[in-house]
Every structure is written in structure tokens, then in C-alpha cells.
BALOBA-1460 file (C-alpha; in Angstrom, 3 decimals):
// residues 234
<rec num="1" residu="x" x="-44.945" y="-20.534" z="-70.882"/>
<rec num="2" residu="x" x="-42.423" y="-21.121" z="-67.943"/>
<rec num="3" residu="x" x="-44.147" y="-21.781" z="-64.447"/>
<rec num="4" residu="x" x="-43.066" y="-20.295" z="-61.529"/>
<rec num="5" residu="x" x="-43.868" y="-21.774" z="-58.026"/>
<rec num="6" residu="x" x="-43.740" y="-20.119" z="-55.253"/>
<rec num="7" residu="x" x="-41.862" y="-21.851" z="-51.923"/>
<rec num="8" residu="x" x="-41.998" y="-20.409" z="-48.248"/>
<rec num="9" residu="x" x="-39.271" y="-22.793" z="-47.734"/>
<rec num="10" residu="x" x="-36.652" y="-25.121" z="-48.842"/>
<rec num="11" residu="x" x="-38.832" y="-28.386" z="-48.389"/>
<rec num="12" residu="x" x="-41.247" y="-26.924" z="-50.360"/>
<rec num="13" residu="x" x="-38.468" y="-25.279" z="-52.783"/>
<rec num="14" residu="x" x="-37.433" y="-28.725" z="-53.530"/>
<rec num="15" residu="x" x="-40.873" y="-30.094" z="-54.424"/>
<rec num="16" residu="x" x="-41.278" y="-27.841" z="-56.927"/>
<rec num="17" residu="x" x="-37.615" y="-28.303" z="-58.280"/>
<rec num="18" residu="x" x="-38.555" y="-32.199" z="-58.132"/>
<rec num="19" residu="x" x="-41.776" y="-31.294" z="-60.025"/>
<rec num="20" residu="x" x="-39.910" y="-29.336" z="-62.710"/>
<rec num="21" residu="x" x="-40.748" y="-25.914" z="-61.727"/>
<rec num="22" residu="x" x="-39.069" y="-23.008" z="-64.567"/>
<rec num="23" residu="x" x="-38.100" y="-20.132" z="-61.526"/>
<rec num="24" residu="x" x="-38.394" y="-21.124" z="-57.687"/>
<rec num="25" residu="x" x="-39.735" y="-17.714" z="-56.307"/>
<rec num="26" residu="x" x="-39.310" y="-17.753" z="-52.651"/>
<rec num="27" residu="x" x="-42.283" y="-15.744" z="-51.177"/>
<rec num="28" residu="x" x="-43.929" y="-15.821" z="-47.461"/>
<rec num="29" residu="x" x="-47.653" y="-15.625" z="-47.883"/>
<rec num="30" residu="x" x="-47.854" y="-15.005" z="-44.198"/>
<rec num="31" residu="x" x="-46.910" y="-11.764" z="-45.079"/>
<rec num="32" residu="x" x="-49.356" y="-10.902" z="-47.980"/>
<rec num="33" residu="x" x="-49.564" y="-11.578" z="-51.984"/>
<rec num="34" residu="x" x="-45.811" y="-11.010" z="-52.490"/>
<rec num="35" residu="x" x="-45.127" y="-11.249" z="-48.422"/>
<rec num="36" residu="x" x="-41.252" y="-11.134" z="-48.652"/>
<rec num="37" residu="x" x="-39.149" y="-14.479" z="-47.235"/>
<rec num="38" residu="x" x="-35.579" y="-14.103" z="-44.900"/>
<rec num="39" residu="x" x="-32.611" y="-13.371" z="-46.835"/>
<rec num="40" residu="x" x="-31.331" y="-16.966" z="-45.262"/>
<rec num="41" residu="x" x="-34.285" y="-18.291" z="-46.820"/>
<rec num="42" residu="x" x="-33.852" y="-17.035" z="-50.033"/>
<rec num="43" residu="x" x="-30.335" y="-17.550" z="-50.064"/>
<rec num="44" residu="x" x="-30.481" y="-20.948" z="-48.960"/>
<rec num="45" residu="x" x="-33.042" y="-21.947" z="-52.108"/>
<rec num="46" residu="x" x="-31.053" y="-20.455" z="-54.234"/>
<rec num="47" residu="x" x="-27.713" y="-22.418" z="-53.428"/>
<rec num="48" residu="x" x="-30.148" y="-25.618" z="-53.714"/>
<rec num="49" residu="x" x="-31.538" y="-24.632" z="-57.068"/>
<rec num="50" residu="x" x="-28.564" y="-23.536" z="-58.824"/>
<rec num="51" residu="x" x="-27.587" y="-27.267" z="-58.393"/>
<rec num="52" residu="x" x="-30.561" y="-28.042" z="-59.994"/>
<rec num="53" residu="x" x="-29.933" y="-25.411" z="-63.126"/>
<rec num="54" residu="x" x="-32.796" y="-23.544" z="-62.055"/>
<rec num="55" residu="x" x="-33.571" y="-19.923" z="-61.342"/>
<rec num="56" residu="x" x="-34.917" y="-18.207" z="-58.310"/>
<rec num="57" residu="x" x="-37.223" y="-15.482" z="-57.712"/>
<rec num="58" residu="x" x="-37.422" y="-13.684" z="-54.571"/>
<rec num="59" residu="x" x="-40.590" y="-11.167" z="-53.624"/>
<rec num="60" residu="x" x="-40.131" y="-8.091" z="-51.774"/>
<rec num="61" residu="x" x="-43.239" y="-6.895" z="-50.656"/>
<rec num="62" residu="x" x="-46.812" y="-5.731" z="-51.258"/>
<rec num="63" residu="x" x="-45.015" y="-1.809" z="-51.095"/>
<rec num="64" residu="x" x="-46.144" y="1.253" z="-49.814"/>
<rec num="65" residu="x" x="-44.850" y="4.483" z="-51.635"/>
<rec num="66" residu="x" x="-41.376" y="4.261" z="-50.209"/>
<rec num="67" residu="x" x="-38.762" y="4.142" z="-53.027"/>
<rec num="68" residu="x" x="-35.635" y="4.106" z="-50.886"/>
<rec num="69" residu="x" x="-37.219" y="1.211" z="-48.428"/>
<rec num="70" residu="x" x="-38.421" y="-0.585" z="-52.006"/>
<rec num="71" residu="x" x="-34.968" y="-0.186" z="-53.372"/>
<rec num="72" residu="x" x="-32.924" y="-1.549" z="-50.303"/>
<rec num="73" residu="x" x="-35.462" y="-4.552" z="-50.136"/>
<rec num="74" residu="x" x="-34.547" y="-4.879" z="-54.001"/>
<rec num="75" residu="x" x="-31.040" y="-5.240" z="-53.252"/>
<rec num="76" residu="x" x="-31.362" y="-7.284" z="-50.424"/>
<rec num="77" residu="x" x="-32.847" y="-10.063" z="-52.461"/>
<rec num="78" residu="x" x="-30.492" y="-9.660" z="-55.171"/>
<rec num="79" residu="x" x="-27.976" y="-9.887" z="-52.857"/>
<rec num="80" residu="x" x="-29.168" y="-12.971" z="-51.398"/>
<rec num="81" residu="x" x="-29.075" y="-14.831" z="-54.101"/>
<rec num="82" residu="x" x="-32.204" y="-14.078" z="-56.371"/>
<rec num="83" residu="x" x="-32.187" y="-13.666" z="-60.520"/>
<rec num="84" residu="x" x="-35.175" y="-12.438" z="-60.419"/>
<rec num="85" residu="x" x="-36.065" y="-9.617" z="-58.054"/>
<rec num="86" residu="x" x="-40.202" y="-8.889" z="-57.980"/>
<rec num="87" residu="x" x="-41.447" y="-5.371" z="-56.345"/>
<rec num="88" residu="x" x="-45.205" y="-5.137" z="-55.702"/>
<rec num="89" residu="x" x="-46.666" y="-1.434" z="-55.791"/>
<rec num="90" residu="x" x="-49.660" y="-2.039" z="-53.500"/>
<rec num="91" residu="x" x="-49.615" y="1.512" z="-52.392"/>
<rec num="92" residu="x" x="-48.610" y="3.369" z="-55.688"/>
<rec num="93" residu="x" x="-51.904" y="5.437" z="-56.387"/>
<rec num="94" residu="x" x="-50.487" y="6.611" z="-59.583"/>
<rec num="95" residu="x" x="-48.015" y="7.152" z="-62.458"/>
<rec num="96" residu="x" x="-46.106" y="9.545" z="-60.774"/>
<rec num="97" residu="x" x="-45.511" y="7.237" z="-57.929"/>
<rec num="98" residu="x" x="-44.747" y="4.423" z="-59.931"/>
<rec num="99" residu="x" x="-42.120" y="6.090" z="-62.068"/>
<rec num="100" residu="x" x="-39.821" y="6.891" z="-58.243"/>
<rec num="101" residu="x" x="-40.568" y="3.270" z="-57.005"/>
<rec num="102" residu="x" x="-39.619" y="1.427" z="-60.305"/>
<rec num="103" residu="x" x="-36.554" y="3.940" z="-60.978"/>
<rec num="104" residu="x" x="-35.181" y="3.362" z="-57.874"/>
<rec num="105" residu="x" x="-35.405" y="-0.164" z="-57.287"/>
<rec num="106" residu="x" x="-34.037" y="-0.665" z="-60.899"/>
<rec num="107" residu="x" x="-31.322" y="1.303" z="-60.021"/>
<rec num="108" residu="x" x="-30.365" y="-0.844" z="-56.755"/>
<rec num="109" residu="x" x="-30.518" y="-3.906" z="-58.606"/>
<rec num="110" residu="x" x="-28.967" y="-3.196" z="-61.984"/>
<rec num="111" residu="x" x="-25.802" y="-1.089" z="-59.835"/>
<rec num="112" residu="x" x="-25.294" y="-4.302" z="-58.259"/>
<rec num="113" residu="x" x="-25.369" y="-7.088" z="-61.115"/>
<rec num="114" residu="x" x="-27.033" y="-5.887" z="-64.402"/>
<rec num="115" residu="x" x="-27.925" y="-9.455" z="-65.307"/>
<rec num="116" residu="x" x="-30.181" y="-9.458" z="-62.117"/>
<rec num="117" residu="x" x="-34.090" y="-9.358" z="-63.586"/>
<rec num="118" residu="x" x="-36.427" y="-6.811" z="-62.021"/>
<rec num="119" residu="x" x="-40.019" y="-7.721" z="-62.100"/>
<rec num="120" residu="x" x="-42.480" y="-5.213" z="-61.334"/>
<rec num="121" residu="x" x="-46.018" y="-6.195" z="-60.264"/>
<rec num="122" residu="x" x="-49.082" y="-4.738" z="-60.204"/>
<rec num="123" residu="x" x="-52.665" y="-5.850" z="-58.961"/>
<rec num="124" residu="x" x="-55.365" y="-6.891" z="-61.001"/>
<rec num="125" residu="x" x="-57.665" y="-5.676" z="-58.206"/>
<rec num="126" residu="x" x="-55.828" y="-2.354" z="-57.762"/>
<rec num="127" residu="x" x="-59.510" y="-1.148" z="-57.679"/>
<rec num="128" residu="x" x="-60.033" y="-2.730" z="-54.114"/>
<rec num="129" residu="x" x="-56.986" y="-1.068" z="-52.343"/>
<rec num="130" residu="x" x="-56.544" y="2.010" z="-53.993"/>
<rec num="131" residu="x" x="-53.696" y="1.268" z="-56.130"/>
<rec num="132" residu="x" x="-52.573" y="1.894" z="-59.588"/>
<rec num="133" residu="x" x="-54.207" y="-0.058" z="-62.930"/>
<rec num="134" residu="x" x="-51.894" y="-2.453" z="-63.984"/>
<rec num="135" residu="x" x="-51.879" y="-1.611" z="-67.675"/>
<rec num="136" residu="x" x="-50.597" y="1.679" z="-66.485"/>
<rec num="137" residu="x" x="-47.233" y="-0.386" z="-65.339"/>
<rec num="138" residu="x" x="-45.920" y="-1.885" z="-68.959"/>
<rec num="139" residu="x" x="-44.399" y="1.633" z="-70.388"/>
<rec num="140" residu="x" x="-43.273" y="2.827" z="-67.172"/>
<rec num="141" residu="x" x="-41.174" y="0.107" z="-66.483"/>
<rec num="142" residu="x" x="-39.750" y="-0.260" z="-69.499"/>
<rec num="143" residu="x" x="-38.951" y="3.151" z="-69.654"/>
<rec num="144" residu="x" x="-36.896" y="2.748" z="-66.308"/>
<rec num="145" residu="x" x="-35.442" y="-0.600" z="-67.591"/>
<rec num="146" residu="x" x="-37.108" y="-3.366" z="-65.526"/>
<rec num="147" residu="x" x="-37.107" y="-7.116" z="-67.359"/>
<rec num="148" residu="x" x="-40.492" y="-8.481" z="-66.214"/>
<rec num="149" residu="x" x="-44.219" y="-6.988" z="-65.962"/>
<rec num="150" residu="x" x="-46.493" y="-8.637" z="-63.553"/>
<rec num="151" residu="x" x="-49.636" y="-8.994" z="-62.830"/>
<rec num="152" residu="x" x="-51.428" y="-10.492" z="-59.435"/>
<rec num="153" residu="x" x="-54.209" y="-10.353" z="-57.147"/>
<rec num="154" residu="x" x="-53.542" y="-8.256" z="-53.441"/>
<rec num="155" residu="x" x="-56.360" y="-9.953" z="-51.844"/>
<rec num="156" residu="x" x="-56.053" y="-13.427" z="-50.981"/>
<rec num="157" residu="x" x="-60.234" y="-14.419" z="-50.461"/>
<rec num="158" residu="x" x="-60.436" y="-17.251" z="-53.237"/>
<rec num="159" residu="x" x="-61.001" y="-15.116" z="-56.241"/>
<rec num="160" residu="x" x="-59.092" y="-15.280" z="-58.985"/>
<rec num="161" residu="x" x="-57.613" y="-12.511" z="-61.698"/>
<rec num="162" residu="x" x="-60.099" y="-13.333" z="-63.826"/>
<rec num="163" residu="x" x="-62.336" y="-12.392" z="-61.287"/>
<rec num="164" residu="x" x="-61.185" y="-8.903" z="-61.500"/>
<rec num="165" residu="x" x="-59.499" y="-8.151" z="-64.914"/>
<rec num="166" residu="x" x="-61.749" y="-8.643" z="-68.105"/>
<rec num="167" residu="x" x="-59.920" y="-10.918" z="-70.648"/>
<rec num="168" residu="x" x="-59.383" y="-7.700" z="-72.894"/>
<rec num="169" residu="x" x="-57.485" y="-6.015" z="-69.942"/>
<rec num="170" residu="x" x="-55.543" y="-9.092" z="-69.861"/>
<rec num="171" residu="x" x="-54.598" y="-9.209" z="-73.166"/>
<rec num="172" residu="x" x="-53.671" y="-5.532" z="-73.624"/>
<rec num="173" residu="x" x="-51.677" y="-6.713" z="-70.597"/>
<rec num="174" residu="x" x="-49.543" y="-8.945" z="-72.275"/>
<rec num="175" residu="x" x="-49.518" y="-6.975" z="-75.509"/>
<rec num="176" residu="x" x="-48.400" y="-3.921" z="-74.210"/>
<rec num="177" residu="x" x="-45.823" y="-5.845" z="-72.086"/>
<rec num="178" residu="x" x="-43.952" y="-7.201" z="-75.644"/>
<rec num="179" residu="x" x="-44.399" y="-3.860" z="-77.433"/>
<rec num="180" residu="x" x="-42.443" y="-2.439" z="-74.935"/>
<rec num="181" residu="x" x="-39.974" y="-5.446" z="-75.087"/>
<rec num="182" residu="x" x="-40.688" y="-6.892" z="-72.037"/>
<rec num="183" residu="x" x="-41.369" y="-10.166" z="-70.984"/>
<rec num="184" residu="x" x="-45.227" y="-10.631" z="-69.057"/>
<rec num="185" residu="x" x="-46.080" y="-12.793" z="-65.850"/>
<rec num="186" residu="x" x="-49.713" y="-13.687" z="-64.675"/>
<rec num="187" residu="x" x="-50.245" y="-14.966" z="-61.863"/>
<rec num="188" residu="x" x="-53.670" y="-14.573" z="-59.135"/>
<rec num="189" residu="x" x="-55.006" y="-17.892" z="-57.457"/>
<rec num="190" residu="x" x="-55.138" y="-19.271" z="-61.573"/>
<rec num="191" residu="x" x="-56.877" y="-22.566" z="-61.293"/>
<rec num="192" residu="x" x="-56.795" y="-25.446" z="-63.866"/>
<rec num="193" residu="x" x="-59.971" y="-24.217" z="-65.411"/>
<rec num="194" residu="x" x="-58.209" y="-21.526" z="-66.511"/>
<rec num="195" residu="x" x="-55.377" y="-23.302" z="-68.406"/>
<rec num="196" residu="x" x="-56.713" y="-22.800" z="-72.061"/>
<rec num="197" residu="x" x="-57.075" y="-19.442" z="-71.495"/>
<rec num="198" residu="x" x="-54.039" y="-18.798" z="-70.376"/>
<rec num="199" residu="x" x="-52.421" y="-20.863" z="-73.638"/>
<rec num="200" residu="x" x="-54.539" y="-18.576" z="-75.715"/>
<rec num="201" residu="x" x="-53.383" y="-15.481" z="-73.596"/>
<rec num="202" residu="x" x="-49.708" y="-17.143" z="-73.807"/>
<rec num="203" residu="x" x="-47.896" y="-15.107" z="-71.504"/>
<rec num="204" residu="x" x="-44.174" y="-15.794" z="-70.769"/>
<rec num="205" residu="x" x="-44.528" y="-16.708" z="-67.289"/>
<rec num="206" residu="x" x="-47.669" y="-17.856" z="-65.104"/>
<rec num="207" residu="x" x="-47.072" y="-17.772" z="-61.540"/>
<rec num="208" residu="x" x="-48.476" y="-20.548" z="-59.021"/>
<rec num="209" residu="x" x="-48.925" y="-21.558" z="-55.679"/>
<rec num="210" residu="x" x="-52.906" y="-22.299" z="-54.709"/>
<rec num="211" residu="x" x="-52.686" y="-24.694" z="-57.367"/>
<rec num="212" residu="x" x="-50.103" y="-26.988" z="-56.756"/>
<rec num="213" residu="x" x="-50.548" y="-26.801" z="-53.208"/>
<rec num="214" residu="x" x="-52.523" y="-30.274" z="-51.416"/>
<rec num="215" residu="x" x="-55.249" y="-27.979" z="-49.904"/>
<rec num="216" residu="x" x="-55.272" y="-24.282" z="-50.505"/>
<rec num="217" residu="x" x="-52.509" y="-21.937" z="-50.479"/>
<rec num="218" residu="x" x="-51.537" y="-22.345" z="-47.147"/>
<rec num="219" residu="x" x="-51.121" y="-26.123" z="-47.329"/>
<rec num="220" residu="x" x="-47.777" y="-27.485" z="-48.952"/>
<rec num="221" residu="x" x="-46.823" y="-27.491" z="-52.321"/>
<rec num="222" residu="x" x="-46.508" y="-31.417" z="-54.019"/>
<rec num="223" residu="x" x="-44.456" y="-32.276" z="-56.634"/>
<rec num="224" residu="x" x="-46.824" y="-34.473" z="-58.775"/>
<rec num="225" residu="x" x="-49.242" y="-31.042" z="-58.899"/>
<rec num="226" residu="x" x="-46.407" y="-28.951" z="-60.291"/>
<rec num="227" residu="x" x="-45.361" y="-31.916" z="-62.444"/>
<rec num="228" residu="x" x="-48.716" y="-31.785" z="-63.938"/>
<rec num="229" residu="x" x="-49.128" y="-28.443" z="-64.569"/>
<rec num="230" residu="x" x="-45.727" y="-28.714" z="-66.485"/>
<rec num="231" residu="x" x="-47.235" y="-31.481" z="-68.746"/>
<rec num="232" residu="x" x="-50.406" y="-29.349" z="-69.683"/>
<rec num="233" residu="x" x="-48.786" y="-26.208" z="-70.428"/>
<rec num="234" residu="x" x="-45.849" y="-27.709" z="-72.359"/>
């Protein structure tokens, strides 16, 4: 499994480089789950990490329905530097929706640089703001030619993912993600409890920031937490 830690900044983007970090995904969680950074944020990370040989994520959003803002904040971050470019459908109600958002910000991505990722995320507590079930989200984007399928929490109150998927959902989840030959992220305040299960779910990415932080996810991230996440998931 490659971990992903998630940065508001470049101090903290270099603690998790220093801790060994897989993808450095630049989020701002003053904004939400997948609260989207600056572009001079996101760009600046990204000319650190690439020194550093690693890859860089960028968030976007926790959406509304709005394919053509979604697809110009998709480009934005590609633009700015980011391999990996992650859309959150918090208010997609439905397949229908889903199929314009994901189409569109594929499209603004992959016209720009086709070896730019798209990562398309989903909530496992869709049921608590309205939004579309996650296992709803493998085929579709696939279909529409996104890399990654996500899934996250929206609401940031201390519970978890496994709080609100049941393991089965989860690992559907993942299943359905490789059947349709796409690689599968989880990621929702995961605590080190929840390590073995996630080795036994064995997703391709699991995405952190709670959990390497000192003292809650609005604290700082340290690099001997990420480093020690690395060593128990390797």
C-alpha cells in the first residue's frame, strides 16, 4: 500500500517527504474533507517534492453539481503542478450526475497532459449529506477514464469510515475498483487500530492526515508519525 499524507503547506509537505510519504497531496482542511489549497501552494510542494522523487496530489473540492467549475478546478491543479488530480462529488445525488462531473473533469485533465492521474472520490457517509453511494463511483469512472477511485469521509466529527461503511461495502469497494482496472484509495480519519484491516483490505493507496498529525487533524503533521506508519504497512 502507498501512503499518502496530506500537507496544508510546505513545512508540513516536507515532514511528510522527510517521513517517507508515497504522494504529498496538498489539501486545506480549512476548507472541508478535500478543502482545495492555492495554486502557489500546490505548485510550490510540488517543485520541492519532485526533488525528492516524489509525487503530489492536489484536492479540488468537496463539489457541488457543477461540471464546468469541477473541470476548471481540475485543470487548475494539474496545471499547478499536481500528478494526481482528486475531485470530490459531495453534491452528486446520483449516477446521472456523476457521469457529467467525472466526464468533464477527465476531459480537462487528460486534454492537458494524459499522464496526469484523475482520482475521483466519493463519501463513505454519502448517507449524511445527500450524496451518491460510493460503490456507485468504480464503473462510472472507469468508463470515463479516471486512474484512481476514492473513498473518504465528508464530515470531519472524529468518526472514522469504518464508522460508516460495513467492511463488505469496503471490500466490494476495492474489488470493484480492480475489476474495472483501476487503482483504489481509502482514506477517512483511519487510525492505527485499523491497520490490519486495512492490510487485509489491501488497497493501493490509504490516505492520512489525523494520524500522523501531533494532536488531531488540525495540529501539524511529524515526520517520525508518517515514518511509522511507513514501517507498519511495508
Amino acid at each position: 500500500m502507498l501512503v499518502l499524507v496530506s500537507p496544508k503547506d510546505l513545512i508540513e509537505a516536507m515532514e511528510a517527504i522527510e517521513g517517507g510519504a508515497d504522494i504529498i497531496d496538498v489539501k486545506n482542511p480549512a476548507e472541508g474533507s478535500l478543502g482545495a489549497n492555492f495554486p502557489w501552494v500546490i505548485r510550490e510542494v510540488a517543485s520541492i517534492a519532485r526533488r525528492f522523487k516524489k509525487e503530489v496530489s492536489a484536492t479540488t473540492g468537496d463539489l457541488p453539481f457543477k461540471p464546468g467549475t469541477a473541470s476548471l478546478a481540475a485543470l487548475g491543479a494539474a496545471i499547478a503542478g499536481a500528478d494526481y488530480v482528486k475531485i470530490g462529488l459531495y453534491g452528486v445525488k446520483n449516477e446521472d450526475e456523476a457521469e457529467e462531473m467525472v466526464k468533464a473533469v477527465v476531459k480537462a485533465v487528460k486534454d492537458y497532459d494524459d499522464a496526469k492521474r484523475v482520482v475521483i472520490a466519493g463519501y463513505g457517509d454519502f448517507y449524511r449529506i445527500n450524496s451518491i453511494d460510493p460503490l456507485k463511483l468504480p464503473k462510472i469512472s472507469a468508463k470515463h477514464g479516471a486512474d484512481v477511485v476514492m473513498v473518504d469521509t465528508a464530515i470531519k466529527d472524529g468518526t472514522s469510515i469504518f464508522d460508516h461503511m460495513k467492511l463488505e461495502n469496503m471490500r466490494e469497494f476495492v474489488k470493484m475498483a480492480r475489476e474495472n482496472g483501476m487503482s483504489c484509495a481509502l482514506a477517512g480519519n483511519l487510525g492505527w487500530n485499523h491497520l490490519e484491516t486495512l492490510k487485509e483490505l489491501s488497497p493501493d493507496i490509504i490516505g492520512v492526515r489525523t494520524m500522523v498529525c501531533e494532536s488531531g487533524r488540525n495540529s501539524k503533521i511529524k515526520r517520525e508519525l508518517v515514518k511509522k506508519l511507513k514501517e507498519l504497512v511495508s
